[in-house]
PAMI-205041 format. One record per residue (C-alpha): residue number from 1; x, y, z. Coordinates in steps of 0.25 Angstrom, whole numbers, padded with zeros to 4 digits. Example, Ala and Ser with C-alpha at 12.3 -4.5 7.8 and 13.67 -1.06 7.14 Angstrom:
% residues 2
k,east,north,up
1,0049,-0018,0031
2,0055,-0004,0029
This chain:
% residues 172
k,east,north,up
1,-0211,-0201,0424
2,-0205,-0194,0438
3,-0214,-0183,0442
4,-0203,-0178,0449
5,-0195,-0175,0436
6,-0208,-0171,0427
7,-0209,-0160,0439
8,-0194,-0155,0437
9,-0197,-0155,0423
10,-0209,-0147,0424
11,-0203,-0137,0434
12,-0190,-0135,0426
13,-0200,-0133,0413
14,-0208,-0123,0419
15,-0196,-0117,0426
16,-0185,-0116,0417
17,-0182,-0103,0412
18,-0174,-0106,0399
19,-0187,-0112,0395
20,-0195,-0100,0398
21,-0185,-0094,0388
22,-0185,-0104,0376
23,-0201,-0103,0376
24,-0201,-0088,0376
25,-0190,-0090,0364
26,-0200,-0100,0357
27,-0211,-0089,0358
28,-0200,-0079,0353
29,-0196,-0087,0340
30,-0212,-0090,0338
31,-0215,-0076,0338
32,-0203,-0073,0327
33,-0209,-0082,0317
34,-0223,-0078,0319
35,-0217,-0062,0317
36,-0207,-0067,0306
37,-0218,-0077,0298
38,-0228,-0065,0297
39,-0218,-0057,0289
40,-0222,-0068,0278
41,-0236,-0063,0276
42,-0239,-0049,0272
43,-0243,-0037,0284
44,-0255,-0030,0283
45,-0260,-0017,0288
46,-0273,-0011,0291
47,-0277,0004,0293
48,-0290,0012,0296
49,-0292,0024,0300
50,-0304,0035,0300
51,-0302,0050,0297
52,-0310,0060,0301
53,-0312,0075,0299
54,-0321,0088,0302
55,-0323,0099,0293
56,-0331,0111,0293
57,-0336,0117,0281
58,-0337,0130,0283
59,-0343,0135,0269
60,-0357,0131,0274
61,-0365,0137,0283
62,-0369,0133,0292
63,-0354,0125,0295
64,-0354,0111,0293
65,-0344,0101,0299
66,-0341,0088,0291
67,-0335,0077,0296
68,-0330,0065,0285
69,-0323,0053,0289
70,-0313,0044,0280
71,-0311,0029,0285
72,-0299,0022,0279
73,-0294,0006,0279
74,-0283,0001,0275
75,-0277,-0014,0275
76,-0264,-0018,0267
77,-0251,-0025,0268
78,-0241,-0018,0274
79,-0228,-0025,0271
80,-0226,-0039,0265
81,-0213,-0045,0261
82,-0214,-0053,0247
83,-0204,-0065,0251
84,-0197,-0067,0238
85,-0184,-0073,0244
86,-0189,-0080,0256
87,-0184,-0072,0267
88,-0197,-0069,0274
89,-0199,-0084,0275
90,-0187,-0086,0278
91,-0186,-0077,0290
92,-0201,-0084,0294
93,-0192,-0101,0294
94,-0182,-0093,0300
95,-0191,-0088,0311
96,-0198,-0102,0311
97,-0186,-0110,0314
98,-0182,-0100,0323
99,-0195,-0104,0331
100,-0193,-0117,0329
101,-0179,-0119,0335
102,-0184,-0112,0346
103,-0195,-0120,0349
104,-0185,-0133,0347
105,-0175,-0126,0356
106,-0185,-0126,0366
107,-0191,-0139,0367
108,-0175,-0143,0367
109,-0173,-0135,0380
110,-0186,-0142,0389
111,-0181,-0155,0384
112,-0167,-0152,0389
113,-0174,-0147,0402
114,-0181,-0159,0404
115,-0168,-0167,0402
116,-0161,-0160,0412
117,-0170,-0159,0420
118,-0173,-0174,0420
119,-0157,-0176,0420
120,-0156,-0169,0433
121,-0167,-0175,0440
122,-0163,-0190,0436
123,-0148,-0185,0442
124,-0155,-0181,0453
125,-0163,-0195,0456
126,-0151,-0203,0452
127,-0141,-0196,0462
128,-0153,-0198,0473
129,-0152,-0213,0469
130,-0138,-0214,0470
131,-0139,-0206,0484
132,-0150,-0216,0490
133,-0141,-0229,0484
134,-0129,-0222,0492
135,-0137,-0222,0503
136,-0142,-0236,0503
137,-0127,-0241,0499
138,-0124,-0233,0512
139,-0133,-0240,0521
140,-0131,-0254,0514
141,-0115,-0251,0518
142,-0120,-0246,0532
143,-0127,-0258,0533
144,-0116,-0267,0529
145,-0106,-0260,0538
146,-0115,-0263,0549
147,-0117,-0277,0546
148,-0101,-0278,0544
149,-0099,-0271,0558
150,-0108,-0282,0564
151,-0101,-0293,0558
152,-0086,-0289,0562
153,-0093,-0286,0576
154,-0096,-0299,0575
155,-0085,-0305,0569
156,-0089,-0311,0558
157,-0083,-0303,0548
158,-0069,-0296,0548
159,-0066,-0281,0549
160,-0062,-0281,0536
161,-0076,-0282,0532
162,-0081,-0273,0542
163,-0069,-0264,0535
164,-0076,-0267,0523
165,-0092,-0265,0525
166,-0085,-0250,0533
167,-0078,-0246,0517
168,-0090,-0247,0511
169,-0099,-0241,0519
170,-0090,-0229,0517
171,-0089,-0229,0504
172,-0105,-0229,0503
């Protein structure tokens, strides 16, 4: 529920090239089923064409000129593989799992991103909290050397305790 992290998130989403790259190979591995499930159904093709001629017949007189025109159509199946063993469907799963795995492979990589992501930015907050506590640990000590230097200078405490309150300061 940070905003801060849902923005990284969305910027390393949008920015991430290896991303970019797992969704152009999810478009890929569709394509290859959709090309390799097709070889299951039969493929057919059309034709048409229009032929015309002139001739001149020139054993009438006057010369007459005929023109005739022939139309043709024509719609069949070009190829089709009768798929007695299975290999055609086969190929066709193959292709399928193939897509699959890909897709899977892809939702694995964002949510990895997302946990790194995440990982780094709560490394980063907790390192800023263990710097602030430093620094509130060092102004505690300053406070207490201070305190300690008033006290000796009034001799109500000894130098070893002055001594003291000085160790730990430096070890803050």
């Amino acid at each position: 529920a940070d905003p801060r992290l849902e923005g990284l998130i969305l910027q390393a989403m949008e920015h991430n090239r290896d991303l970019a790259i797992s969704i152009a190979q999810i478009e890929e591995a569709r394509g290859l089923y959709c090309i390799t499930d097709a070889d299951r159904l039969p493929t057919i093709g059309s034709s048409a064409s229009v032929t015309s001629s002139r001739s001149m017949s020139v054993l009438s007189t006057p010369p007459e000129a005929t023109t005739s025109e022939r139309y043709s159509v024509g719609v069949g199946i070009t190829s089709f593989e009768l798929d007695f063993w299975g290999r055609v469907k086969n190929l066709s799963e193959a292709a399928r799992s193939q897509y699959l795995a890909t897709a899977q492979a892809e939702r694995a990589f964002r949510l990895a991103l997302v946990r790194d992501v995440a990982s780094t930015y709560f490394t980063s907050r907790g390192a800023d909290e263990r710097i602030a506590l430093a620094d509130a640990t060092v102004r505690s000590r300053k406070d207490g050397l201070r305190i300690a230097k008033l006290r000796l200078d009034a001799g109500v405490t000894s130098a070893l305790d002055y001594r003291q309150a000085e160790t730990l300061m430096t070890q803050a």
